[in-house]
Structures are given as C-alpha cells and as structure tokens.
VEXTOR-898097 format. One record per residue: residue in one letter; x, y, z negated of N, C-alpha, C in turn. Coordinates in pm, whole numbers, plus 50000, padded with zeros to 5 digits. Atoms other than C-alpha are relative to their C-alpha. Example, Ala and Ser with C-alpha at 12.3 -4.5 7.8 and 13.67 -1.06 7.14 Angstrom:
<guzas>
A500894988150000512304955049220500905012050000;S499184988150006513674989449286499235010949927;
</guzas>
This chain:
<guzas>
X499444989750090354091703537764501404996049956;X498155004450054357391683937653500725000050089;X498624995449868358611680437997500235012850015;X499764987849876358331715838065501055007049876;X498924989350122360071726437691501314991750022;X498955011349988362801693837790500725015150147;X499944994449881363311717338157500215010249930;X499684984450018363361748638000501654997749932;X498735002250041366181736337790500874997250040;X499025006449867368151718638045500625013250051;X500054985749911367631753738251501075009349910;X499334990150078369091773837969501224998549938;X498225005750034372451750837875500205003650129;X499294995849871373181750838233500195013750015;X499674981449965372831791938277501385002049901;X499044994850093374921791437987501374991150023;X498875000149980377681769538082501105005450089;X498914992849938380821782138197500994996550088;X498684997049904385581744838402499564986550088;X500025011949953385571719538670501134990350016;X498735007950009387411692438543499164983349937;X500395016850000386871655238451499705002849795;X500065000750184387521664138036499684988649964;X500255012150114387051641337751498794994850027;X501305007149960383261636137767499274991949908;X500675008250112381581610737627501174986849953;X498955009850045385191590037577499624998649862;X499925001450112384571597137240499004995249914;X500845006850039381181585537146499584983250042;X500045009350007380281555437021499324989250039;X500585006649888379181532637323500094987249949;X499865017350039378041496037228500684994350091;X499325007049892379691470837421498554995950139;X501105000649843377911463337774499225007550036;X500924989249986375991494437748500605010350162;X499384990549904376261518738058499025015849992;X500384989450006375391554638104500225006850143;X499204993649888375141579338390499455016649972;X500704992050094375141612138299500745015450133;X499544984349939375291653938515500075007149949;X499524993050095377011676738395500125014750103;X499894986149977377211717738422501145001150003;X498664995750020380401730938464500395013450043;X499224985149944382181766338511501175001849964;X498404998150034385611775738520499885014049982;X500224987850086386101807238266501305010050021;X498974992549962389371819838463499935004650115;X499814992649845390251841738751499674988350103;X500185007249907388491831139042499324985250020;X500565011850017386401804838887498455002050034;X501424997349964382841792538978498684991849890;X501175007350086379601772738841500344987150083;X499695013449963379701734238922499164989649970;X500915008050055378361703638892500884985049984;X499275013550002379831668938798498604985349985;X500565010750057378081632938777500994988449963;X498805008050104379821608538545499004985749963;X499845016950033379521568138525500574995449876;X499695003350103380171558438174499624983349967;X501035015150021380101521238040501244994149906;X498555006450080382331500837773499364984750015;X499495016949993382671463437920499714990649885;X500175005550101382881449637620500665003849854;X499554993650114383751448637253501355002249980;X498464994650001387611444737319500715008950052;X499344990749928387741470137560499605015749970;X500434980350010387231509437545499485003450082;X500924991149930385061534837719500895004050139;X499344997449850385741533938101499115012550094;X500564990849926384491567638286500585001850166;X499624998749851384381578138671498445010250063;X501004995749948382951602538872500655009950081;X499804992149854382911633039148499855010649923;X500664982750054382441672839065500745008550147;X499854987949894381931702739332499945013249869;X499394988050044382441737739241499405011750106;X500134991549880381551768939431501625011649976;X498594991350025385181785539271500644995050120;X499125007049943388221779439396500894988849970;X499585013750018388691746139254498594993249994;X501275005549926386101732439457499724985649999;X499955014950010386571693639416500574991749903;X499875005550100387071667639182499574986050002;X500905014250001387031629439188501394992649868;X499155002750105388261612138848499634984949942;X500415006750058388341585738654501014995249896;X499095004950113389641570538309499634993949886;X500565009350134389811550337981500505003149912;X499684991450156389641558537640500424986249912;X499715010550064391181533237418500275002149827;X500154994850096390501533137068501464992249889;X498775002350121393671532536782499064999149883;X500155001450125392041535736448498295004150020;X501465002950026387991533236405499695012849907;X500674994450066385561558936259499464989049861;X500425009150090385221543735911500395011849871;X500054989050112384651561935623500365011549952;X499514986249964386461589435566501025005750110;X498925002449881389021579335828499045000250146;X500484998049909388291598736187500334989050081;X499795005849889388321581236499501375004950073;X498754993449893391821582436670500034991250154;X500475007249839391811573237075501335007550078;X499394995249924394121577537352499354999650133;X500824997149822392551588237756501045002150062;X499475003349870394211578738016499145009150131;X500784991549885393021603138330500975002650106;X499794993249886393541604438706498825005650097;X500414997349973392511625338907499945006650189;X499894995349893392291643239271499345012650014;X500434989150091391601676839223500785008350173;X499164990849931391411704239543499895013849910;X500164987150048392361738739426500515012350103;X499044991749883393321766839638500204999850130;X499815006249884393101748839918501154987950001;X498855011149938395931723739834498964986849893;X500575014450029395181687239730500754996849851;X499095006650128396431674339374499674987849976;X500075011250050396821643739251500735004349786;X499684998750124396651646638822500034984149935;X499255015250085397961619638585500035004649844;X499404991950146397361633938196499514987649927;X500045010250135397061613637857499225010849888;X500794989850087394581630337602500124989449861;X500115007950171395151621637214498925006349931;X501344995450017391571625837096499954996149833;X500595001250128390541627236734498455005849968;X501764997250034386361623936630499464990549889;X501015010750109384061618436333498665007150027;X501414993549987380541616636294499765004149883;X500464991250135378521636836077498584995250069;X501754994150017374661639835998499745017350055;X500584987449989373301672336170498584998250016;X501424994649969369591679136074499524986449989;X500565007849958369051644236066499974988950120;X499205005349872370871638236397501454998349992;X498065003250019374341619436413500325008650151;X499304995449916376791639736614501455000049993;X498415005250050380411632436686500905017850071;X499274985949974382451664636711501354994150041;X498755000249986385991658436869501015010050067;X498754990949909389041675037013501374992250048;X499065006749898391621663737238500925010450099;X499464995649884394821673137436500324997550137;X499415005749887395191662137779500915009450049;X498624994049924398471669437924500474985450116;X499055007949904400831655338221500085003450104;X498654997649874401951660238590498435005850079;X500384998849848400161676438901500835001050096;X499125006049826401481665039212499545007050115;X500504994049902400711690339464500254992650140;X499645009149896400401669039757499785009950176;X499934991849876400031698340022501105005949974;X498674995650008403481710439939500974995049949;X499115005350049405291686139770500555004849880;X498854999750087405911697939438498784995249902;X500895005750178404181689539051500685009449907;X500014985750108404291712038787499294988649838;X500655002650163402991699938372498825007349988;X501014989850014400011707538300499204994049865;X500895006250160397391706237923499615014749961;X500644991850026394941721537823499344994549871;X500365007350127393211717537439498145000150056;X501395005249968389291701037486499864999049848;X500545006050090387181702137211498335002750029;X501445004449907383331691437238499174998449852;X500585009650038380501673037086498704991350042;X500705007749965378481641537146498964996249922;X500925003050113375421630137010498174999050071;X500795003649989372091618637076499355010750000;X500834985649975369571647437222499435003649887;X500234996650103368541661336959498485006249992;X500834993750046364871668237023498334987050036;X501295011750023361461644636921500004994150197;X499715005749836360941621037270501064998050083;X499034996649949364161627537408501264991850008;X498475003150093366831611937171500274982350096;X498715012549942367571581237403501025008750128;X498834993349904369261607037588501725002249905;X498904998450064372771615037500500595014050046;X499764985349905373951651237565501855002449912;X498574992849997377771668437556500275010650040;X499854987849948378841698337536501585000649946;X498855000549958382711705737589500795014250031;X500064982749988384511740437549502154990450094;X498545001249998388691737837701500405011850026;X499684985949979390901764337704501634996750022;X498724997649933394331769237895501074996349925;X499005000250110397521754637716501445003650131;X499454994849899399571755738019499954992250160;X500465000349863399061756438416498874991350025;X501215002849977395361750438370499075011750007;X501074988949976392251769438354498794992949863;X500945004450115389361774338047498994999650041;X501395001349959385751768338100499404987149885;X501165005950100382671749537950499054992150089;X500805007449933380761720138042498474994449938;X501315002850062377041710037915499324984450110;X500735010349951375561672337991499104994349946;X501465012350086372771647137940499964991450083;X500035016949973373191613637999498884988749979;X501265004849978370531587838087500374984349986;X500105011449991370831550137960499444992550103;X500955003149899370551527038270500414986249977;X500775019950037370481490938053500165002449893;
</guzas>
C-alpha cells in the first residue's frame, strides 16, 4: 500500500513537470561531507518547441572544505534533445540564523539544440534558507545562472541566463524521508528557454 501511494506520487510530479537543463538542483541543500546522492529527474521545456525529459544527476560533497560537486546526462524528446553537465557549488556565507545561505555554481555544459552542438560555461549566484514546513525542513532557493554559449556547429556564442528558483528538502512523506526530492521552476532572462524540473534522490552511503 505505501509503495503504490510513493508511485502514484512519483507518477503525478512527473505528468506535472514541465526545461532540459542541468539547473541549480540540489547545489543548494545541505549535503554532509562524504555523503553522495544519485538522484532522476523530470524535466520539460515550457517554450516553443519544447519536450518532456529526463535527467540523472550524481551529487556528493568530498568533504567538509569543499562544496557540492554535481554531474550528469539528460535526453529530451524537444528540440533540445541532449545534455551532459557538470558543476560546483561553493559556499560564501553559511545558513545561520537569520543569515541565508549565499553560494556561487560554477556550470559546464554540452548541450545539443536544434541540431547544433553547444558548449555552455554560466556562473549561478544562489541564495537559500531553511524553514520548518509541517514539520519538514525545506530549503527554498533562487539563483541566476548566466554566461557564454559557444555554438560549436557554426562558430559563434551568444550570453545567455535565465532566473532558477526551486526547493530542496527531505521527501516529505512517513517511510520515505531518507529520500531527498527537488523541484525547480526557471524562466527565460535572455537566449534561454523556461520549464520545470521535479526529482528524488536516493542516498547511496
């Protein structure tokens, strides 16, 4: 009976998400040191010519001096059909009392669209605090990634940023909660595309 209400739920974020892109993610939640995660994610791109998707994402923070290192692949049935990324979140100022979490993400990427090949290079300045919801901590953040695509089937690059905002937080339902789930809205700032991503991530030490 729990797996099948865990499945129904799964079933019904996914119908409902909407971009295929690498985004913030779980950069922003608060990963012990040596911990790893691997976590699939929904994705749809919410602009002309976009499709439903799927990403899987490698999460893990090394240790206590270092920050949250991500990597992973995403297909697409749009026309930004591919996606292989990876990046690190590095934390400036600590979630501590009333003071949010400030972080900077580093992200490259390889990204086909259209049929041409990109190579992306953006920097995301992320700000997140946690709160109590219901009893469940959840970290709400938002973030800009911006910087270069390098169209490598024609030789040119263009700027590109789009605003990400999300939240992370421990599944939120009895049995469940060593999962970690994300959900992730972005929307177009310039020469990108908006869409919505929904995950759940699976501790694997």
């Amino acid at each position: 009976m729990k797996t099948a209400s865990f499945c129904t739920l799964i079933i019904g974020l996914t119908l409902s998400a909407g971009a295929l892109a690498s985004g913030v993610g779980y950069s922003t939640f608060p990963l012990a040191k040596n911990k790893k995660m691997i976590s699939t994610e929904m994705t749809g791109d919410l602009s002309n010519d976009g499709g439903m998707g799927l990403q899987a994402r490698f999460i893990t923070r090394p240790s206590s001096l270092m920050g949250i290192i991500d990597a992973g692949i995403g297909i697409s049935g749009g026309e930004r059909d591919f996606s292989l990324f990876a990046g690190y979140d590095h934390e400036l100022y600590p979630d501590y009392k009333n003071q949010p979490r400030f972080s900077v993400k580093g992200m490259a990427e390889r990204v086909t669209e259209y049929g041409d090949s990109k190579n992306k290079i953006t920097f995301s300045p992320n700000v997140t605090k946690g709160f109590s919801f219901w009893g469940y901590e959840g970290y709400p953040y938002i973030g800009m990634p911006m910087g270069l695509a390098l169209n490598t089937s024609k030789g040119t690059y263009e700027n590109v940023a789009e605003l990400a905002m999300g939240l992370s937080g421990k599944f939120p339902v009895r049995g469940y909660t060593h999962l970690t789930a994300n959900i992730e809205a972005s929307v177009n700032v310039l020469n990108s595309y908006s869409g919505v991503s929904v995950g759940i991530s699976y501790p694997i030490n």
